[in-house]
C-alpha atoms as one frame of an Amber mdcrd trajectory, in Angstrom:
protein
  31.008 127.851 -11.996  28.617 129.190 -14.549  31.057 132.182 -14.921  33.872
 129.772 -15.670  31.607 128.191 -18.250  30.919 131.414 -20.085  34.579 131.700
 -20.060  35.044 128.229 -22.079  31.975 129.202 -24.291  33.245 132.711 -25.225
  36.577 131.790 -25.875  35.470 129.163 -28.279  33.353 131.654 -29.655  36.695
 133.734 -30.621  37.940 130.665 -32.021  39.095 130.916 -35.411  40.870 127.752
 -36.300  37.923 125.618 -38.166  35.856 127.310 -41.207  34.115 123.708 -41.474
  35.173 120.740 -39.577  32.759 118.366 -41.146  34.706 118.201 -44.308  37.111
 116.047 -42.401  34.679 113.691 -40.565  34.036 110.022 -41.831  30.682 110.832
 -42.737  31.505 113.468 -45.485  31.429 112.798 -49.168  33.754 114.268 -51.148
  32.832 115.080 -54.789  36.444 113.558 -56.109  38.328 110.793 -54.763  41.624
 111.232 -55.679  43.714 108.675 -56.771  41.232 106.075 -56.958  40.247 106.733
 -60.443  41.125 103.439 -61.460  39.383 101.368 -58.946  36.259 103.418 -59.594
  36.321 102.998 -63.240  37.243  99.162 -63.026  34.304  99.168 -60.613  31.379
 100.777 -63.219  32.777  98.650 -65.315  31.312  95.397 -63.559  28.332  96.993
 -62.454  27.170  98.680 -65.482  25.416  95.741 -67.001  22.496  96.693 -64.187
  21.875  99.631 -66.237  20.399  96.757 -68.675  18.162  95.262 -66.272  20.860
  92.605 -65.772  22.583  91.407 -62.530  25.818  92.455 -61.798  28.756  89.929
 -60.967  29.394  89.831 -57.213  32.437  91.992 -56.232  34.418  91.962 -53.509
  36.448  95.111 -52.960  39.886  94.434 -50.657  42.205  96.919 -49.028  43.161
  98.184 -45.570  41.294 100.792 -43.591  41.238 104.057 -45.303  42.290 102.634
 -48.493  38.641 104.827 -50.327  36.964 101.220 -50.689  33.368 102.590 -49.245
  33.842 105.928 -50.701  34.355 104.531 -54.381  31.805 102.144 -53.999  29.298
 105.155 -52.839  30.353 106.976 -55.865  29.936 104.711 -58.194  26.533 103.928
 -56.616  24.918 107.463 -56.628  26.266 107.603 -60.493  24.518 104.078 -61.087
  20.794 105.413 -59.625  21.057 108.550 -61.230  21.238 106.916 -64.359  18.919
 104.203 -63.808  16.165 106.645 -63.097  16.195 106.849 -66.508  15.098 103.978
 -66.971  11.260 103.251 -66.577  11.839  99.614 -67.789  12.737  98.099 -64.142
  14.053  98.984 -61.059  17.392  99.552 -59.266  17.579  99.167 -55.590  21.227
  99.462 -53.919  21.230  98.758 -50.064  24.012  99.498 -47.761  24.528  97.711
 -44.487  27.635  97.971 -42.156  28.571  94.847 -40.534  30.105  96.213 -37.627
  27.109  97.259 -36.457  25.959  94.709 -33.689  22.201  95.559 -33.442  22.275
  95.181 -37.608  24.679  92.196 -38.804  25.003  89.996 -35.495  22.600  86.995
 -36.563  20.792  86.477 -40.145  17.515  87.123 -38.936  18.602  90.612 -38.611
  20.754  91.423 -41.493  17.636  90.318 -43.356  15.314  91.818 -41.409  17.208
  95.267 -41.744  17.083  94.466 -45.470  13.660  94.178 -45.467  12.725  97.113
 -43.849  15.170  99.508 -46.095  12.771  97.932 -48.758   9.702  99.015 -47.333
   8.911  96.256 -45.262   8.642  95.160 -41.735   9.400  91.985 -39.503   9.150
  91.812 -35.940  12.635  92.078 -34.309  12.507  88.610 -33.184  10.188  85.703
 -33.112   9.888  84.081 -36.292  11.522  81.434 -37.994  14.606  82.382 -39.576
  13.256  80.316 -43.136   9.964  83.365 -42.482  11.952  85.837 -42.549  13.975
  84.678 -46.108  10.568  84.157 -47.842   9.194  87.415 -46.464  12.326  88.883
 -48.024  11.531  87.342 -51.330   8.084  88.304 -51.544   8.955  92.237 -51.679
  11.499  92.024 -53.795   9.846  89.712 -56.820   6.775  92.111 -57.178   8.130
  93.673 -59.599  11.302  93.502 -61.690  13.865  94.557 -59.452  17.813  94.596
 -59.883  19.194  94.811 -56.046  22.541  95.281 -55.345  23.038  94.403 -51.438
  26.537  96.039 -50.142  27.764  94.766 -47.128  30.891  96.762 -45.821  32.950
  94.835 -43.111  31.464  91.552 -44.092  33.891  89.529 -42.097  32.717  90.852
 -38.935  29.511  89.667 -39.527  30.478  86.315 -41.087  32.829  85.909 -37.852
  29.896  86.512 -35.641  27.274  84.445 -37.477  28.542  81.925 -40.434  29.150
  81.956 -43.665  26.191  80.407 -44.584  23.660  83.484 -45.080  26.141  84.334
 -48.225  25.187  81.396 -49.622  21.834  81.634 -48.848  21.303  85.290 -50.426
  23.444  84.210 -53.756  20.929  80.761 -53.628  18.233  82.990 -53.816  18.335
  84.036 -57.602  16.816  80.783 -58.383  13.750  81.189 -56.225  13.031  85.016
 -57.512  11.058  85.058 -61.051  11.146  88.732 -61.537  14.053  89.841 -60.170
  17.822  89.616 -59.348  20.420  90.327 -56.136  23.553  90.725 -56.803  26.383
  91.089 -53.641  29.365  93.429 -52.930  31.647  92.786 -49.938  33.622  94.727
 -48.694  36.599  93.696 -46.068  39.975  94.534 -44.911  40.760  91.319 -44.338
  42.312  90.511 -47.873  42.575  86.628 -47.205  38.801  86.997 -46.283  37.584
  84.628 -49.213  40.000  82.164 -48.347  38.245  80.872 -45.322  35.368  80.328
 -46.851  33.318  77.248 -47.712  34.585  76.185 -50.856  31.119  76.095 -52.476
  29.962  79.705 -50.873  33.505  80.746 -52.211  32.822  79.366 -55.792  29.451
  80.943 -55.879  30.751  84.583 -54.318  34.267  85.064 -56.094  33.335  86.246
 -59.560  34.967  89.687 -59.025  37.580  91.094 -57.177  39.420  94.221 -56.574
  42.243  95.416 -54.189  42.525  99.113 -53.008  46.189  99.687 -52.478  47.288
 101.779 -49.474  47.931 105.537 -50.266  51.574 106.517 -49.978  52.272 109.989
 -48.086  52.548 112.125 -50.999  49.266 110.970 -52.136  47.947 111.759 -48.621
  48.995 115.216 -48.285  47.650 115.901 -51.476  44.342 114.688 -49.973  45.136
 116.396 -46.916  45.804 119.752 -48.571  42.445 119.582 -50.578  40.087 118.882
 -47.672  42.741 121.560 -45.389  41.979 124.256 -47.821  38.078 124.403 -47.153
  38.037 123.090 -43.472  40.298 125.460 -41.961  40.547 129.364 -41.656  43.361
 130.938 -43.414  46.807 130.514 -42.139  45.893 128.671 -39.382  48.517 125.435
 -39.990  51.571 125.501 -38.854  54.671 124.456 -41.532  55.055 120.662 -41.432
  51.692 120.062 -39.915  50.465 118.294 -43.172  53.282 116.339 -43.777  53.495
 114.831 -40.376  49.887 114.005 -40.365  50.546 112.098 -43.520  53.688 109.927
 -42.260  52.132 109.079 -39.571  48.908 107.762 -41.470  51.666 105.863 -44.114
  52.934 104.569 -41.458  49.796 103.266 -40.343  49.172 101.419 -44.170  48.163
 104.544 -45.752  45.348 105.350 -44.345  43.364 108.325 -45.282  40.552 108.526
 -42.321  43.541 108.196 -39.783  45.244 110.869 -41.856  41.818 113.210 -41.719
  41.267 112.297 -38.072  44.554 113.527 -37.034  44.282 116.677 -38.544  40.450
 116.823 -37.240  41.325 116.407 -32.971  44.752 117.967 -33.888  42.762 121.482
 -34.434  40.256 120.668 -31.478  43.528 120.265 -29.131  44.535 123.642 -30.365
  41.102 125.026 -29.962  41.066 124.025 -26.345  44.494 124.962 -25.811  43.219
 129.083 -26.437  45.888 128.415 -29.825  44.852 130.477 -32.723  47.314 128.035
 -34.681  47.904 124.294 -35.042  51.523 123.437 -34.456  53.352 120.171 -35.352
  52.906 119.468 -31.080  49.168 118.676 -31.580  49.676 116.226 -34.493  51.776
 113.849 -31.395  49.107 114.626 -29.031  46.418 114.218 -31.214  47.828 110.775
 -32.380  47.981 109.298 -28.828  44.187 110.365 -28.235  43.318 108.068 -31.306
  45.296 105.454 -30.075  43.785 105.129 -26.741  40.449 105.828 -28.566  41.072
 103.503 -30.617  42.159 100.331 -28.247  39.082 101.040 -26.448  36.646 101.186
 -28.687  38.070  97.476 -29.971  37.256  96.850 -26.185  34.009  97.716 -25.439
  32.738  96.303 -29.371  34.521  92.514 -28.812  32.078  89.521 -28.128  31.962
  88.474 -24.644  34.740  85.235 -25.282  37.300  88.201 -26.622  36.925  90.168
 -24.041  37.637  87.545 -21.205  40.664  86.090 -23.259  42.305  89.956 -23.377
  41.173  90.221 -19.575  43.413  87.053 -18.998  46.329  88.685 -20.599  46.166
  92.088 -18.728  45.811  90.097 -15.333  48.704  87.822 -16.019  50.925  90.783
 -17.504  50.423  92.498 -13.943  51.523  89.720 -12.104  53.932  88.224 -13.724
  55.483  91.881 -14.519  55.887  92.000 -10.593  57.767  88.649 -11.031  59.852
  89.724 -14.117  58.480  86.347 -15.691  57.227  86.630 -19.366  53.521  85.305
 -20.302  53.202  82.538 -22.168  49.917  81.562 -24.319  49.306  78.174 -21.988
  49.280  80.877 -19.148  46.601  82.360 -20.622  44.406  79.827 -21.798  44.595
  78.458 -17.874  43.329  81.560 -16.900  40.796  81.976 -19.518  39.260  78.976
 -18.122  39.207  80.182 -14.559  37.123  83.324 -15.862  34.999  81.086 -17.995
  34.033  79.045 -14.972  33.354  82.657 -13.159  31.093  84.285 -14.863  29.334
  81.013 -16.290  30.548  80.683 -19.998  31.534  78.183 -22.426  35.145  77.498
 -22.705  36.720  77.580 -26.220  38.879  74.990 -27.595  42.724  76.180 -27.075
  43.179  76.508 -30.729  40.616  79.139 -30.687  41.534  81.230 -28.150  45.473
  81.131 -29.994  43.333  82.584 -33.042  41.713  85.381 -30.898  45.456  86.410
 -28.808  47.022  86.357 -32.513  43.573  88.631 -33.219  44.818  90.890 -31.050
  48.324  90.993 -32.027  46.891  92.026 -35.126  45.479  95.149 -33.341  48.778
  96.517 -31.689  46.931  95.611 -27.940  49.905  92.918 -27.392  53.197  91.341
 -29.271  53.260  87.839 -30.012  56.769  86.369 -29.970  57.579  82.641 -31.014
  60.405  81.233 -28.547  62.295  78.256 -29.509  62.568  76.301 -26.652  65.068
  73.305 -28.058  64.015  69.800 -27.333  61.132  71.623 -25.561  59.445  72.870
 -29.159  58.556  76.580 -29.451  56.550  78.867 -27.656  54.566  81.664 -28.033
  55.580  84.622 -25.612  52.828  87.296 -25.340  53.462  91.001 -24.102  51.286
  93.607 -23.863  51.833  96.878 -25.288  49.608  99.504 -23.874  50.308 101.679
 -21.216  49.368 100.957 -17.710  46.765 104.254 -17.797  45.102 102.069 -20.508
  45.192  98.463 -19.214  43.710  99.787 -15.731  40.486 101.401 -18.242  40.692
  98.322 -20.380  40.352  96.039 -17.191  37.462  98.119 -15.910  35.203  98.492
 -19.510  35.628  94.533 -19.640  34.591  94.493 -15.785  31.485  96.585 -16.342
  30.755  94.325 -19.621  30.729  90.768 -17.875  28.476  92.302 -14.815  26.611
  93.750 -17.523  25.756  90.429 -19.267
């Protein structure tokens, strides 16, 4: 076996299809951003007043996934603190949180308590009052005069786990702090994200607003080409590789990361197939991988509630698939309950559980098809769209999640 082994590891060795693959990972900043000068200029625009020692209008930047919100945002940022440094007269402090991270954004307690400690400070992880925590929080920030700019990227996810209400509590704070100011940027893909808000957190958030559009597929092979040039070894892509990475990620509302990621496992496919090139066959391949990746990730991330609804639609898609009957959402929701009752949890109302299934047609796991049903009033037909290789490891990640908890 360990002569097998050195096999893999020599011929990868040999390998000359990446010059540097980071360059199209998620976590690489590029120096330009192309085509989103516009959106970065409108957004130094609103912030610059900071550069006064004043605070900034909230902003909330909208687009799909991909769209360069959190890239321009991070640009404009590391321009803002290089300038401010300037500046002896105050401070500028601009924190970054995700909100899809569970251990980070999943009550208030910790968002703040993650703020705190990016400040300098410290809280236990639990224990004390949540109203502690918020005047701890104050205290380090009004020692001195302080202009902090809090980012929170995804910030639907955590407003759909916790409340709205720590927005308005963070935006409330101004009037408490003598010395300095907070000012908030959210950033969500959700671009009707504002609208189901609390009118009164809404009126206090929405001073700002900007919408990334999605890039088109010329614009993405240009951005393909760019970050192709310096990742790859010469003459390793095939004709037509870069244009079908980029109609697929159009397709998929212009986004660049899917674009970048396709390209990315596309080469690693054609590493581990002993290929010295990447042909147009990787770019399908590759594309499959992310969406299997992709569909269970979105598994094994959903709260407990989503997971047993989607477990109720996978179980009744089997079954009634043996009996050529369709699903219907009142199926579901019946069987929802029986799970609930299982493993011990709290059954949502039926309106809420029509939210999460439509949730999920949002996500390409199922279709969602209103039936008119006469005299009877309409229906809502549900079929699931993922292969049966995928269902069977969707069914056992949500298995191993309910034992879990």
């Amino acid at each position: 076996m360990g002569k097998e082994l050195d096999e893999i590891f020599d011929s990868f060795d040999k390998k000359a299809i990446f010059k540097d693959k980071f360059l199209l990972q998620a976590e690489h900043k590029p120096t330009a951003i192309p085509h989103r000068e516009e959106q970065i200029k409108q957004i130094a625009a609103i912030l610059a007043p900071v550069l006064r020692g004043e605070r900034t209008s909230n902003l909330f930047l909208y687009g799909k996934t991909g769209t360069g919100k959190t890239l321009s945002i991070q640009f404009v940022r590391d321009e803002l603190l290089k300038r401010a440094r300037k500046n002896p007269d105050f401070n500028l402090r601009i924190e970054y949180i995700n909100c899809k991270l569970r251990k980070v954004s999943d009550t208030e307690y910790r968002i703040l308590a993650e703020l705190i400690k990016k400040l300098g400070g410290s809280v236990p992880d639990t224990g004390l009052p949540t109203v502690a925590v918020y005047n701890k929080f104050i205290e380090i920030i009004d020692k001195e005069k302080l202009i902090l700019i809090l980012i929170f990227d995804e910030i639907d996810q955590a407003v759909k786990k916790i409340s709205d209400n720590f927005l308005y509590n963070l935006t409330r704070l101004n009037s408490e702090l003598s010395k300095s100011q907070i000012g908030v940027i959210g950033i969500s893909n959700d671009l009707t994200f504002l609208d189901s808000l609390d009118p009164r957190i809404k009126s206090s958030l929405s001073e700002e607003e900007l919408v990334f559009p999605p890039y088109n597929a010329l614009q993405l092979q240009e951005i393909l080409k760019k970050r192709a040039m310096f990742a790859f070894k010469s003459g390793v892509l095939q004709d037509g590789v870069i244009e079908k990475c980029a109609a697929f990620a159009a397709r998929e509302h212009g986004d660049a990361r899917r674009a970048l990621d396709l390209l990315r496992i596309a080469g690693e496919l054609a590493e581990r197939d002993n290929s010295n090139k990447i042909h147009v066959k990787y770019i399908d391949e590759a594309n499959e991988k992310i969406e299997r990746d992709k569909i269970l990730d979105v598994v094994k991330t959903e709260p407990k509630q989503f997971q047993l609804v989607l477990l109720a639609i996978v179980e009744l898609s089997e079954l009634q698939k043996d009996k050529k009957e369709p699903v219907f959402t009142g199926d579901v929701y019946n069987l929802y309950q029986e799970l609930c009752k299982k493993h011990k949890t709290e059954i949502l109302t039926q309106r809420r559980v029509s939210d999460i299934i439509q949730e999920f047609d949002m996500l390409g796991i199922i279709n969602v098809r209103v039936i008119s049903k006469g005299r009877g009033g309409r229906m809502r037909e549900i079929k699931l769209v993922v292969s049966n290789k995928i269902a069977e490891k969707v069914k056992e990640i949500i298995h191993d999640s309910l034992n879990y908890n």
